[in-house]
Residue frames as qw, qx, qy, qz and C-alpha x, y, z in Angstrom:
[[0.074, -0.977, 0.199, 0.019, 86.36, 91.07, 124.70],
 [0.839, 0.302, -0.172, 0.417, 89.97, 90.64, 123.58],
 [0.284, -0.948, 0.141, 0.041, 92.41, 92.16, 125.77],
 [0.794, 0.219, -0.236, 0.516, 96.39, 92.80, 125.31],
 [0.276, 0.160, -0.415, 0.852, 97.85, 93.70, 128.15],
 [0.110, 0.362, 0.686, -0.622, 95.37, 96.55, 129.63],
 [0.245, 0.159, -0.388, -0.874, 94.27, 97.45, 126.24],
 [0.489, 0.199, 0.825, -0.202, 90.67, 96.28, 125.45],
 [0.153, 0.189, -0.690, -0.682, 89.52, 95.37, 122.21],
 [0.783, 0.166, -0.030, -0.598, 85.76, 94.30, 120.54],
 [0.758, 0.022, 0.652, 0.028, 85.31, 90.54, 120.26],
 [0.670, 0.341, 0.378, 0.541, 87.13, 89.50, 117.08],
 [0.042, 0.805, -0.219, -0.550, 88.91, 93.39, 116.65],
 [0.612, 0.686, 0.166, 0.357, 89.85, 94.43, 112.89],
 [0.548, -0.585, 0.200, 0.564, 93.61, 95.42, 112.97],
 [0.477, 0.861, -0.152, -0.090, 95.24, 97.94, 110.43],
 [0.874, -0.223, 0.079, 0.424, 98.69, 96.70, 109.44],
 [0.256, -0.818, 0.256, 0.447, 101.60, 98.51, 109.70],
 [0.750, 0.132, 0.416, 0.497, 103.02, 99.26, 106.22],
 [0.380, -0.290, 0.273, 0.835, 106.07, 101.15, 104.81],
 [0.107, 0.155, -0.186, -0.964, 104.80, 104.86, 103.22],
 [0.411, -0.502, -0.556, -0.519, 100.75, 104.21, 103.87],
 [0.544, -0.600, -0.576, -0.114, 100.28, 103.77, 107.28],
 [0.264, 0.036, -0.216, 0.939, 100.39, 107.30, 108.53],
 [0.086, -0.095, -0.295, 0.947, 99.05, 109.21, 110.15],
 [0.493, 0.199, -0.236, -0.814, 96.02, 110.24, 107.44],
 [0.547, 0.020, -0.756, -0.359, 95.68, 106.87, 106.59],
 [0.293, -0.124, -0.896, 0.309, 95.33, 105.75, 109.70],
 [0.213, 0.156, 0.165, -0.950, 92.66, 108.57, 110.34],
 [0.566, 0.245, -0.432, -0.658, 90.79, 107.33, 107.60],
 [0.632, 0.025, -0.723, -0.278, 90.54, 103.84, 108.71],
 [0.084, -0.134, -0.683, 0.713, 89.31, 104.61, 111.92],
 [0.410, 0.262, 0.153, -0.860, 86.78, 106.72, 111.14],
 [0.790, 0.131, -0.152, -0.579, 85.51, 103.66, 109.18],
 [0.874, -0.247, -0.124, -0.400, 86.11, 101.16, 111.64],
 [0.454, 0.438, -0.667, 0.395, 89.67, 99.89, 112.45],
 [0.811, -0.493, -0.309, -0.067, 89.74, 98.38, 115.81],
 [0.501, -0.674, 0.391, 0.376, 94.05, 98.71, 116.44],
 [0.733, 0.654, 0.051, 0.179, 96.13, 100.26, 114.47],
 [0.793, -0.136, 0.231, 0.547, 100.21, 100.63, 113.84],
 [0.127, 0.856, -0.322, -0.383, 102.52, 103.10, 112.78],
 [0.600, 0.639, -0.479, 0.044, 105.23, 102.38, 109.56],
 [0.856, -0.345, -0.187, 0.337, 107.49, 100.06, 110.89],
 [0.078, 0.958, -0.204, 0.183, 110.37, 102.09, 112.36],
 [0.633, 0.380, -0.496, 0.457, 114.41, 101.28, 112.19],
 [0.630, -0.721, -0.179, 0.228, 115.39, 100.87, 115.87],
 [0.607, -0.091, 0.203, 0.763, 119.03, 102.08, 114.72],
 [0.104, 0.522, 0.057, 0.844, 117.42, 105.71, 113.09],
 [0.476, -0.836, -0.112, -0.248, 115.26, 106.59, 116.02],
 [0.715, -0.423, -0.010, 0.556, 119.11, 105.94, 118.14],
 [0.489, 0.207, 0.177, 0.829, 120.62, 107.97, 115.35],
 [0.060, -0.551, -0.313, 0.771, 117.99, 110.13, 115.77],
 [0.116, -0.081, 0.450, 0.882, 117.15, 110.43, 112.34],
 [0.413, 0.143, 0.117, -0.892, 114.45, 113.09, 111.14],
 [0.576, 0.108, -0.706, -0.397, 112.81, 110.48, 108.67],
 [0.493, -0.110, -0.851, 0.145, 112.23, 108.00, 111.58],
 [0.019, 0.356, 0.559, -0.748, 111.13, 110.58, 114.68],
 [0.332, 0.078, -0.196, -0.920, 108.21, 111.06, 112.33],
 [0.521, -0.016, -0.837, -0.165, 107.30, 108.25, 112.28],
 [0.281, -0.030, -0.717, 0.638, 106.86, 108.25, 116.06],
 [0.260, -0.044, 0.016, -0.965, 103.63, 110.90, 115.51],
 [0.194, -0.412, -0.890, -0.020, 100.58, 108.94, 116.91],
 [0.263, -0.185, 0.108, -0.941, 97.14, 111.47, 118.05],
 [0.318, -0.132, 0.716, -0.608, 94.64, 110.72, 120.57],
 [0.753, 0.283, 0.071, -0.589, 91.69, 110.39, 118.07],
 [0.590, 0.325, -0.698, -0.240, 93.81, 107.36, 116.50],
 [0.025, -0.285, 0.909, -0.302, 94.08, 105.05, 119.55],
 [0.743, -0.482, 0.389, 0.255, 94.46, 102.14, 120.65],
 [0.692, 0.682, -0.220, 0.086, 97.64, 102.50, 118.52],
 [0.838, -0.222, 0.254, 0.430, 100.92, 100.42, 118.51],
 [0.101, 0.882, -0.386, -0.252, 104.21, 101.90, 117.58],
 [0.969, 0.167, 0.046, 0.174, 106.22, 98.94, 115.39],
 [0.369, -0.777, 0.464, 0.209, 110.33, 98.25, 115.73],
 [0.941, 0.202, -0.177, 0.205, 112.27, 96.43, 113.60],
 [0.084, -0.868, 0.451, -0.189, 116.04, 95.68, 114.42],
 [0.917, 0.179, -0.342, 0.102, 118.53, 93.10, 114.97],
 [0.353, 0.234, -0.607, 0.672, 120.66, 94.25, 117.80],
 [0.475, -0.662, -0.550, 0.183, 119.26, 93.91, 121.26],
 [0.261, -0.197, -0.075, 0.942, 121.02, 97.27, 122.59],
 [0.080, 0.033, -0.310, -0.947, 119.57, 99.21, 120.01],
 [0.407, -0.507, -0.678, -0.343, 116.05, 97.41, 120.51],
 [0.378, -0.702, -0.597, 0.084, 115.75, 98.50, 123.84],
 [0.198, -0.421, -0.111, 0.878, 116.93, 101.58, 123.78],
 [0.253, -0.136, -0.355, -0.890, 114.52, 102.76, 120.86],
 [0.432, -0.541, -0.711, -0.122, 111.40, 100.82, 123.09],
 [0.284, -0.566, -0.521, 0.572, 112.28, 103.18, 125.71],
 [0.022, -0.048, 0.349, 0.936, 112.24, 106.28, 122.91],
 [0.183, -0.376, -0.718, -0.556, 108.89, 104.98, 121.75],
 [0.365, -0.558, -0.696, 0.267, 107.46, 104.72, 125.34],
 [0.159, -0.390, -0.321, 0.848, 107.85, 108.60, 125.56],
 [0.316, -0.099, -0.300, -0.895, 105.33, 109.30, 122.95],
 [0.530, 0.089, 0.539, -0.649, 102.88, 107.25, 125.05],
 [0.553, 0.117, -0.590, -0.577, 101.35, 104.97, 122.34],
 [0.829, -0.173, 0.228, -0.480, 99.20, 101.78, 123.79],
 [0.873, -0.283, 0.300, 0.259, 101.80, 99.41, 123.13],
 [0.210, 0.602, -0.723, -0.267, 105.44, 98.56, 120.77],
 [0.914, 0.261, 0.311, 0.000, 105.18, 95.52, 118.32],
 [0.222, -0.556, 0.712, 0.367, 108.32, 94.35, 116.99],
 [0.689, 0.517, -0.428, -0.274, 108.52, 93.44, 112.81],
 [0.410, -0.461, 0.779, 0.111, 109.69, 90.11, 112.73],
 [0.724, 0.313, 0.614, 0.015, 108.25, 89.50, 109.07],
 [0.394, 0.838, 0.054, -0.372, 109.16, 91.99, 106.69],
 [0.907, 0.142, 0.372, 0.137, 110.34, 90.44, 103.82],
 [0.526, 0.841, -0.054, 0.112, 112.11, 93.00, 102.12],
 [0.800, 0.469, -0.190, 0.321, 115.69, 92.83, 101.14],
 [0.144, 0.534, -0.389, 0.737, 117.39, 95.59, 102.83],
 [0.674, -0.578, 0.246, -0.388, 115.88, 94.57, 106.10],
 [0.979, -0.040, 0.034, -0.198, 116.75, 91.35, 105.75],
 [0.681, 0.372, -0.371, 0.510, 120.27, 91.85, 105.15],
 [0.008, -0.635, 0.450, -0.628, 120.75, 93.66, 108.16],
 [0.417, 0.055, -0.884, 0.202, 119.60, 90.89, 109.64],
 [0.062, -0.015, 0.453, -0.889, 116.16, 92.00, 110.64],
 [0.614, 0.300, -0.165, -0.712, 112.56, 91.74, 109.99],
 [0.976, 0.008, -0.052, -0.213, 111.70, 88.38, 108.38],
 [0.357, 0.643, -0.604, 0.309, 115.79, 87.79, 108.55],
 [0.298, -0.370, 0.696, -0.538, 115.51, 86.66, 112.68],
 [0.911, 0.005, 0.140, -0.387, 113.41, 83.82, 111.50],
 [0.747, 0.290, -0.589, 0.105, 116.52, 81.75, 110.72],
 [0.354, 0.343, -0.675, 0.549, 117.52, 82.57, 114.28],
 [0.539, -0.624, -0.482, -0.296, 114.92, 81.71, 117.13],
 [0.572, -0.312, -0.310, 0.693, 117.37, 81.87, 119.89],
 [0.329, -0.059, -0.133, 0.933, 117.82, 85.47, 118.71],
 [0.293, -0.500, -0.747, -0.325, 114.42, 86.11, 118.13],
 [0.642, -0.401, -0.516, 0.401, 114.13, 85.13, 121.90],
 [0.510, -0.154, -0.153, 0.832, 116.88, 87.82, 122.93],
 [0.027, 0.263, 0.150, 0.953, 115.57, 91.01, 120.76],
 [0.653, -0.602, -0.404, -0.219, 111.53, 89.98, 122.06],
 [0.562, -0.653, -0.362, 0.357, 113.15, 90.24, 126.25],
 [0.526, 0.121, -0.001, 0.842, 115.15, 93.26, 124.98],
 [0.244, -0.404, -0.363, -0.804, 112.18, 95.10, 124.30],
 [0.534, -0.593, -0.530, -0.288, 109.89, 93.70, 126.59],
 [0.723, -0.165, -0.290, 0.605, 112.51, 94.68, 129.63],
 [0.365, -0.086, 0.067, 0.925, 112.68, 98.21, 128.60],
 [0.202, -0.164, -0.142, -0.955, 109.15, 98.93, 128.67],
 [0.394, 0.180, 0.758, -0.488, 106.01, 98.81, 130.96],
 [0.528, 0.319, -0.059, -0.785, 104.13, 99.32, 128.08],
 [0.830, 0.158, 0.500, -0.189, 102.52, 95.75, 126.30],
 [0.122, -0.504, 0.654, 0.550, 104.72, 94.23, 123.88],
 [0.805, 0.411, 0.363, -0.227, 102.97, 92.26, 120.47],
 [0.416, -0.246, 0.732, 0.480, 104.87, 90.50, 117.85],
 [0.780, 0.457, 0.003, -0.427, 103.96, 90.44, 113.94],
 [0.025, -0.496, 0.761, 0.417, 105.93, 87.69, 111.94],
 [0.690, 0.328, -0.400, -0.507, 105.51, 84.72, 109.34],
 [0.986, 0.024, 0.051, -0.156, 105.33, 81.08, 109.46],
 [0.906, -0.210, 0.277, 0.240, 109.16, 80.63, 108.66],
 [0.454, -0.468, 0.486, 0.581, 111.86, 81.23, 106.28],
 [0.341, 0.268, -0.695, -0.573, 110.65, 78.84, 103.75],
 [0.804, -0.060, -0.293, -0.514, 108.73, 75.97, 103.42],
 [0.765, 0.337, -0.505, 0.215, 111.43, 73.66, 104.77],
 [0.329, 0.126, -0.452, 0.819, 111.76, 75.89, 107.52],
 [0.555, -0.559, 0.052, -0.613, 108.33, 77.02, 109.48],
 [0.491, -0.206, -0.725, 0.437, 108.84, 77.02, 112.80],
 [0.260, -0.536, 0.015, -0.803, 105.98, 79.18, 114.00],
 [0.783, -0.510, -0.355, 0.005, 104.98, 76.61, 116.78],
 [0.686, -0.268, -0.320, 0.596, 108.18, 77.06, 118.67],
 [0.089, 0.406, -0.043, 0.908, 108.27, 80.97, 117.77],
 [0.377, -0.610, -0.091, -0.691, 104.98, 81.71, 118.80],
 [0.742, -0.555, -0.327, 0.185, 105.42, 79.29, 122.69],
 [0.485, -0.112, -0.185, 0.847, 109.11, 81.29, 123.19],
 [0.270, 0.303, 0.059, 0.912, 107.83, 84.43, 122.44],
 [0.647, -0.605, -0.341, -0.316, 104.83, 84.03, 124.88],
 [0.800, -0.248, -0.308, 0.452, 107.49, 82.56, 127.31],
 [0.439, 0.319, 0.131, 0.830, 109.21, 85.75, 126.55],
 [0.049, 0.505, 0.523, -0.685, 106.76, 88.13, 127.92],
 [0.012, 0.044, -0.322, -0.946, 104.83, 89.30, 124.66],
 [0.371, 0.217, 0.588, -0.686, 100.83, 89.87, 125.13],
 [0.718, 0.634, 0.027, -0.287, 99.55, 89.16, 121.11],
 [0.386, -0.232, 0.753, 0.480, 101.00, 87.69, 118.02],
 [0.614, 0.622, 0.070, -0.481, 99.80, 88.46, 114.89],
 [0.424, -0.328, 0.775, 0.334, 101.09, 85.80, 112.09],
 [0.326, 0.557, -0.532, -0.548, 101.61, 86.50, 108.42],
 [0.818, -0.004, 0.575, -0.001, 100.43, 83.32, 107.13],
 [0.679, 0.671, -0.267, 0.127, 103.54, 83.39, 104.28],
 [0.769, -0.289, 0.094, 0.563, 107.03, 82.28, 104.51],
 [0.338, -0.744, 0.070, 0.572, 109.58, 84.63, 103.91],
 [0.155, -0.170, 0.732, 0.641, 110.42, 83.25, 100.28],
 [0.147, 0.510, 0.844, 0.076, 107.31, 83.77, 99.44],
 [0.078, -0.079, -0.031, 0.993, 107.01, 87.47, 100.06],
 [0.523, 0.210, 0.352, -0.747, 103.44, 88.46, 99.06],
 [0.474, 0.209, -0.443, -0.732, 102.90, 85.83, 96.65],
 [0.367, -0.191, -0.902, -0.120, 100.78, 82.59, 96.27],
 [0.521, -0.432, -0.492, -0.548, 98.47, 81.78, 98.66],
 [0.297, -0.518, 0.485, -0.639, 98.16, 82.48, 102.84],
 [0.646, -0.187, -0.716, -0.189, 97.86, 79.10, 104.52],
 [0.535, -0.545, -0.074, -0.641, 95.69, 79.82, 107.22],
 [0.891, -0.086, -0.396, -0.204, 96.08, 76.37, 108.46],
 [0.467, 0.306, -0.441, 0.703, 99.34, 77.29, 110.37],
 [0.181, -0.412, 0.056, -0.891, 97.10, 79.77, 112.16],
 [0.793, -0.130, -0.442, -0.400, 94.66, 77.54, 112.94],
 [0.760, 0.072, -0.563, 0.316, 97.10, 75.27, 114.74],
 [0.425, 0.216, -0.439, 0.761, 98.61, 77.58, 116.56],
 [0.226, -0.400, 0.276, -0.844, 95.91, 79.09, 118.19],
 [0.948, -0.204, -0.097, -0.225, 94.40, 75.59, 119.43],
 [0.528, 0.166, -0.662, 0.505, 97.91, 74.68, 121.24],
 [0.607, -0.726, -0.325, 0.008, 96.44, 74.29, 124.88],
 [0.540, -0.345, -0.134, 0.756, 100.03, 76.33, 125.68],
 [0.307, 0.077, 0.062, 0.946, 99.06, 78.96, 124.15],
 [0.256, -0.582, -0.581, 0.508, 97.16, 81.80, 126.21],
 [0.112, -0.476, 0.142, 0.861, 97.90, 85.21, 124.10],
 [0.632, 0.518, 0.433, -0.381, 95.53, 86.35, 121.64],
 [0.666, 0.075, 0.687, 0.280, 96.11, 84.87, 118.17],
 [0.419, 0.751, 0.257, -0.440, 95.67, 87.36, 115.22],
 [0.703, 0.211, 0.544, 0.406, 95.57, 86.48, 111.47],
 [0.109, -0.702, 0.206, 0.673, 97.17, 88.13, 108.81],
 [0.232, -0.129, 0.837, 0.478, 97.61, 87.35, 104.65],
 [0.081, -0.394, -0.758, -0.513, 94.79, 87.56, 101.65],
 [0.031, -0.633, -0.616, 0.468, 91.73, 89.68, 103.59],
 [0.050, -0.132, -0.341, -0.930, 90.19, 91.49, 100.62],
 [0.482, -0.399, -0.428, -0.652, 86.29, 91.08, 101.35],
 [0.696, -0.248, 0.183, -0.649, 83.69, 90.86, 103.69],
 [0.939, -0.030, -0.214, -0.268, 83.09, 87.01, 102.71],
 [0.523, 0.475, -0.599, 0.377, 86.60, 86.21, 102.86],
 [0.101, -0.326, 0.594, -0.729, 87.11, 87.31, 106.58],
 [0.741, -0.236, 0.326, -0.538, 83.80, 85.71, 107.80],
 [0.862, 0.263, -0.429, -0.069, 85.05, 82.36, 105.92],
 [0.615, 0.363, -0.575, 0.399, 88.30, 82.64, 107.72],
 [0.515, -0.427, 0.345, -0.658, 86.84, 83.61, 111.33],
 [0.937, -0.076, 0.083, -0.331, 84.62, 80.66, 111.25],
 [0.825, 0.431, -0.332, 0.151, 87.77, 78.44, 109.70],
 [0.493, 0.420, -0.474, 0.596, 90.71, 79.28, 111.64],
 [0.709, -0.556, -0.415, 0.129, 89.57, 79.99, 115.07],
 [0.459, 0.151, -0.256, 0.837, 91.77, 82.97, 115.41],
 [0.187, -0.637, -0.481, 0.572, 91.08, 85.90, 118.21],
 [0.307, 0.830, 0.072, -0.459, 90.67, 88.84, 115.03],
 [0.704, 0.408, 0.291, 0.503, 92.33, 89.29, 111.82],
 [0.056, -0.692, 0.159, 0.702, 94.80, 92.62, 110.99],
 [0.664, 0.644, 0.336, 0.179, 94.31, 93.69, 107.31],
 [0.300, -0.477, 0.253, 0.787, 97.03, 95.22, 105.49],
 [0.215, 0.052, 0.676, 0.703, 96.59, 95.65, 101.30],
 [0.088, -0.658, -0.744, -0.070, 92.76, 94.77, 101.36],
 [0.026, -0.884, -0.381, 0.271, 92.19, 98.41, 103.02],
 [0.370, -0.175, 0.334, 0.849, 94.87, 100.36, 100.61],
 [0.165, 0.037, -0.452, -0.876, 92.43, 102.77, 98.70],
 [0.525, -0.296, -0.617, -0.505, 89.74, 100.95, 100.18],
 [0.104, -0.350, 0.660, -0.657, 89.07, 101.87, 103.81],
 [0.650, -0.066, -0.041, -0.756, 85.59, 101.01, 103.86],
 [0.521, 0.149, -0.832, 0.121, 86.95, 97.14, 104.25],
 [0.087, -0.066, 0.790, -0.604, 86.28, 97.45, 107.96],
 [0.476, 0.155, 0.374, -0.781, 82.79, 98.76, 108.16],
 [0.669, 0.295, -0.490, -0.475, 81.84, 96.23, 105.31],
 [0.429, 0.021, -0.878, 0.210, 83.61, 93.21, 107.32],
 [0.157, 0.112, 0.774, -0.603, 81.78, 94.27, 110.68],
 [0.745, 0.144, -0.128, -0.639, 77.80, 95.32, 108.58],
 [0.773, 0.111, -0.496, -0.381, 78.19, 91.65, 107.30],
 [0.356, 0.064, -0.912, 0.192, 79.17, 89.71, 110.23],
 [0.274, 0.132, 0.445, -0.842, 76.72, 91.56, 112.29],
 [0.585, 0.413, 0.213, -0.665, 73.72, 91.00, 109.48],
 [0.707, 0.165, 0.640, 0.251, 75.17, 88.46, 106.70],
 [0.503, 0.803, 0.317, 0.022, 74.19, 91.27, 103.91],
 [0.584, 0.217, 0.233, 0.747, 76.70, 92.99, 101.75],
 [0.103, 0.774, 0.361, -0.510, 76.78, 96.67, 102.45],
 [0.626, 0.754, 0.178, 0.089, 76.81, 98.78, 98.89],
 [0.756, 0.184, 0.033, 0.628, 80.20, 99.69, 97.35],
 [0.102, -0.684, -0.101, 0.715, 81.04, 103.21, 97.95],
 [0.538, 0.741, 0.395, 0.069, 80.31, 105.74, 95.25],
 [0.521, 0.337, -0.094, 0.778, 82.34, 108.10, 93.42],
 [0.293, -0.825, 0.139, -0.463, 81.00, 110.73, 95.88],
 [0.903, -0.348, -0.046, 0.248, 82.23, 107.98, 98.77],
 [0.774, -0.138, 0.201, 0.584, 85.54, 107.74, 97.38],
 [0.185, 0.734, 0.151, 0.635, 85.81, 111.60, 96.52],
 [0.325, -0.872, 0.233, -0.281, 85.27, 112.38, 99.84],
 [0.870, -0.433, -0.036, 0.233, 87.48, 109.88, 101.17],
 [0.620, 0.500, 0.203, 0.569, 90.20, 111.48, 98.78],
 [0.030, -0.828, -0.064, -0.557, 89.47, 114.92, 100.02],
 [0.740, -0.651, -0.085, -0.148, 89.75, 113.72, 103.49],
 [0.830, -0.362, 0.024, 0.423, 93.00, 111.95, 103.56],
 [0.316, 0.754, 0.251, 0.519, 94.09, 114.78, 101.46],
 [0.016, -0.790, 0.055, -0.610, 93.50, 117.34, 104.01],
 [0.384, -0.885, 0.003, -0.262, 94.87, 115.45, 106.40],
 [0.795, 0.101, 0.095, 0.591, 98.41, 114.50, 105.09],
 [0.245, 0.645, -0.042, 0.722, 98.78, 118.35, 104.56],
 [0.503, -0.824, 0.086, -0.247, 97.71, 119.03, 107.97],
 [0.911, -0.176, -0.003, 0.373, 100.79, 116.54, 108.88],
 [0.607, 0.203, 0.351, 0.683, 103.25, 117.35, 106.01],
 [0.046, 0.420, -0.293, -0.858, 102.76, 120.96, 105.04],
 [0.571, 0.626, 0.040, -0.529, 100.46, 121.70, 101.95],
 [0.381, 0.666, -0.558, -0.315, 102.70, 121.34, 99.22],
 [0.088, 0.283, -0.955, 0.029, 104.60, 117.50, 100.40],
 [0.605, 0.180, 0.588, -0.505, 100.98, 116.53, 102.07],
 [0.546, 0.544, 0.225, -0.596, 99.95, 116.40, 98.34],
 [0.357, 0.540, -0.762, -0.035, 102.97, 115.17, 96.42],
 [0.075, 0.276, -0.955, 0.078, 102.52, 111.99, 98.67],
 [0.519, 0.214, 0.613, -0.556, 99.15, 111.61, 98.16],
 [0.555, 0.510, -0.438, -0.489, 99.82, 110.90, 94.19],
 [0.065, 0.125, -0.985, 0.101, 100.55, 106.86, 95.19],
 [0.342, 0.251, 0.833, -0.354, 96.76, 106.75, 96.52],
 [0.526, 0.281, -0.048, -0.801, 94.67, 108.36, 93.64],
 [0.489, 0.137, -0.759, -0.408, 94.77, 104.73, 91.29],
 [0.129, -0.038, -0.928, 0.348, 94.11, 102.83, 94.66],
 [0.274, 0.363, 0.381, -0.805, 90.94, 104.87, 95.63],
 [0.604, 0.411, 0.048, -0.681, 89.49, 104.84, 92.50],
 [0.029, 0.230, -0.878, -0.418, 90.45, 101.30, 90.95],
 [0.126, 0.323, 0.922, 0.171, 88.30, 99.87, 88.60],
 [0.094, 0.730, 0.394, -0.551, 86.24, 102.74, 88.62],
 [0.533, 0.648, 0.470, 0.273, 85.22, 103.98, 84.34],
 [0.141, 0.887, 0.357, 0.257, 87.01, 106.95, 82.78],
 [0.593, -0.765, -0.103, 0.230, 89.51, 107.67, 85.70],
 [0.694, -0.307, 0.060, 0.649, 92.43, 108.27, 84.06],
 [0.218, 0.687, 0.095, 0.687, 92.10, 112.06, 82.90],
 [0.489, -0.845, 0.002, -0.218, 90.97, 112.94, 86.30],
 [0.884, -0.391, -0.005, 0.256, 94.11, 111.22, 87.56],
 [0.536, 0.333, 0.109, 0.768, 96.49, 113.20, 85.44],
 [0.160, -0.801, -0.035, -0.575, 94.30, 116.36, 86.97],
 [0.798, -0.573, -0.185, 0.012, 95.17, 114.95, 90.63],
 [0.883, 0.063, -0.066, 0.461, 98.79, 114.50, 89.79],
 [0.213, 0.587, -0.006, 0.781, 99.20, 118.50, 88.82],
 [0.387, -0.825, -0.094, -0.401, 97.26, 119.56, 92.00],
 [0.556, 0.039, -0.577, 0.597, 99.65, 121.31, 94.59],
 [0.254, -0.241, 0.346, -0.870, 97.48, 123.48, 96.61],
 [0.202, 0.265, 0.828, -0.451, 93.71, 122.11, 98.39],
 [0.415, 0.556, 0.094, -0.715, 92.06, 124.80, 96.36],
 [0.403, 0.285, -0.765, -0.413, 93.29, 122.75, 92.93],
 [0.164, 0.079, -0.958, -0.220, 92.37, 119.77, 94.09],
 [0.336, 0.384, 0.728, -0.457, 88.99, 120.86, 95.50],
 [0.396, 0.483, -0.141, -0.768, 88.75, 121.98, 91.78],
 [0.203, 0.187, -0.936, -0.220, 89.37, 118.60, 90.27],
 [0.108, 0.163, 0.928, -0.318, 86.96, 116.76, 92.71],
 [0.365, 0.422, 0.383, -0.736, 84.53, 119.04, 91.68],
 [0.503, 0.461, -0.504, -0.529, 85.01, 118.47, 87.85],
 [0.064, 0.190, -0.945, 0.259, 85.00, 114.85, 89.04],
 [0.372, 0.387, 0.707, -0.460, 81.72, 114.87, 90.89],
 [0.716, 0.607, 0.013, -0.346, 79.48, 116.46, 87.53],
 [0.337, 0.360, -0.733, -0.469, 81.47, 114.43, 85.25],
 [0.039, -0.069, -0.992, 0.095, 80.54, 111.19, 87.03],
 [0.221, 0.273, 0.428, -0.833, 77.27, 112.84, 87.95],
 [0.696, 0.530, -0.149, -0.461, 76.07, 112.68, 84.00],
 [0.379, 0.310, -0.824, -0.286, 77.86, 109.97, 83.11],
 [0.204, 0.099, 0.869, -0.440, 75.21, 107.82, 85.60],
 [0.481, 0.670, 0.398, -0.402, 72.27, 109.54, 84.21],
 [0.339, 0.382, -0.611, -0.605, 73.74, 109.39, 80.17]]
C-alpha cells in the first residue's frame, strides 16, 4: 500500500498525468474506468484562478466518481501560490501538486514550471507557500534539471521533502530536452534508494506498453509510475499494464468496436461538461489518437470532424462499425 498523506493507493499505483487540453474531465473518466489509480487536472495558472479567470475556474471541475484526484498549480510568485492552494482546497480534491516541469516556453518565461529549476532556493519558497496554505497533501511533479550540466534532482527532491511535500513524481528529462531523446530512469533509481528519502518516489517519461513498465518497475525501484502520452487515445494502457503484471500475458489490443465505444464514451462525456456543440468541436484532437494505425481511417475521420450533434456522430460510428465489420470478414 502506497500512501500520500491520508490518501491510499494499490501497491505500485498507475498515475494519469496532468496535461494541457486532455486531461479533463472526460478523459479522465475514461481512464478510470480502465484503471488509473490517481489522477490530475490540466495544470492550472495560479495567477488566472487569482484573476479569476473563466478558462482556469474550469479547470478546477473534479467529480466524485474520478477520485483520488489532485488539482495541479503552476506559478512563480509565492503570494499568488498560496492564495490559489487555498482556492483549490474549496473544491475539495484529495490533494494540490505543484508543476515544476513544464517545459513549455510561455511558462517558462514567466518564470514557472520547468523555469524554477534554475532556482532551488525558490523552488523551496513556492513548495512552503503552498504547503502552508493548505491541510490538504501537497505532491510535486518536476524534471531532473535544466540541462544536462545542471540536474540537481538529489538536492530538489531532499528540500522539497524537508519542505513538507508527501510524493514526488520525476520527469526523467531535463528541461532542454523537452519530450525528446530518451528518459534516463537512472536518476530515478538513485533517488529513490537515498536512505533520506521517505516520500513515495513516482516515475515519469517513455511508458508506452505493458513490457516497458514491468521492465522499469523491476529496474528502477520506484513506488509506481504516472503515464502521460502512452494513454492519449489509448486508455486501455492501464488495464493492460496491471493484466500483465498480475499474469505476465499480453491482454488483446482493443478492437474497432473497443475503440468506438471508447469514442462514443468520451464523446458523451465532454458534452455533458461543455455543452453539445463545444463538447464535440474538442473532441476533433482525439479521433487520429484513438484510432492510430488502425486501416482505412481516414474517411471516417473527415465524417467525425463534420459531426456537431451525438445523433451525427452516433451515425458515423455506426457506418464505422459495418464498414470495419466486412472489411474483417472480406
Amino acid at each position: 500500500m502506497i500512501k500520500i498523506g491520508n490518501i491510499q493507493l494499490p501497491d505500485f499505483p498507475l498515475l494519469l498525468a496532468p496535461m494541457e487540453d486532455v486531461s479533463d474531465p472526460p478523459f479522465r473518466r475514461l481512464c478510470k474506468l480502465h484503471g488509473a489509480d490517481l489522477m490530475y487536472s490540466e495544470f492550472i495558472s495560479s495567477e488566472g484562478l487569482i484573476r479569476d479567470a473563466i478558462k482556469s475556474r474550469k479547470k478546477l471541475d473534479i467529480f466524485d466518481y474520478e477520485r483520488p484526484v489532485g488539482i495541479q498549480i503552476f506559478g512563480g510568485d509565492e503570494e499568488a501560490m498560496s492564495l490559489s492552494a487555498k482556492i483549490v482546497e474549496t473544491v475539495e480534491p484529495d490533494l494540490v501538486d505543484i508543476n515544476f516541469g513544464c517545459p513549455v516556453k510561455k511558462v517558462v518565461a514567466k518564470g514557472a514550471g520547468a523555469g524554477v529549476l534554475k532556482d532551488i532556493d525558490l523552488m523551496v519558497r513556492l513548495t512552503k507557500a503552498v504547503v502552508s496554505s493548505t491541510h490538504l497533501p501537497v505532491t510535486v511533479k518536476t524534471r531532473l534539471g535544466w540541462d544536462s550540466s545542471s540536474i540537481n534532482i538529489d538536492e530538489v527532491a531532499e528540500r522539497l521533502q524537508e519542505a513538507g511535500i508527501k510524493a514526488l513524481t520525476i520527469h526523467a528529462r531535463t528541461r532542454s530536452q523537452m519530450y525528446k531523446g530518451e528518459a534516463d530512469w537512472e536518476h530515478i533509481s538513485r533517488i529513490k534508494n537515498n536512505p533520506n528519502i521517505e516520500i513515495p518516489i513516482f516515475g515519469n517519461g517513455d511508458i508506452d506498453s505493458p513490457e516497458k513498465a514491468l521492465e522499469y518497475r523491476s529496474k528502477y525501484d520506484c513506488d509506481g509510475i504516472m503515464i502521460g502520452r502512452g494513454a492519449i487515445g489509448y486508455p486501455w494502457l492501464f488495464k493492460e499494464i496491471k493484466h500483465y503484471f498480475q499474469t505476465g500475458e499480453l491482454l488483446p489490443e482493443p478492437t474497432i468496436e473497443d475503440r468506438l465505444i471508447a469514442v462514443r464514451q468520451h464523446a458523451e462525456w465532454s458534452t455533458e461538461w461543455k455543452g453539445e456543440r463545444l463538447g464535440l468541436i474538442e473532441m476533433r484532437q482525439h479521433y487520429s489518437n484513438y484510432f492510430r494505425g488502425v486501416p482505412h481511417f481516414k474517411d471516417f475521420r473527415k465524417k467525425f470532424l463534420q459531426v456537431f450533434t451525438l445523433e451525427e456522430m452516433d451515425a458515423v460510428i455506426s457506418e464505422a462499425k459495418d464498414f470495419y465489420l466486412n472489411f474483417e470478414h472480406s
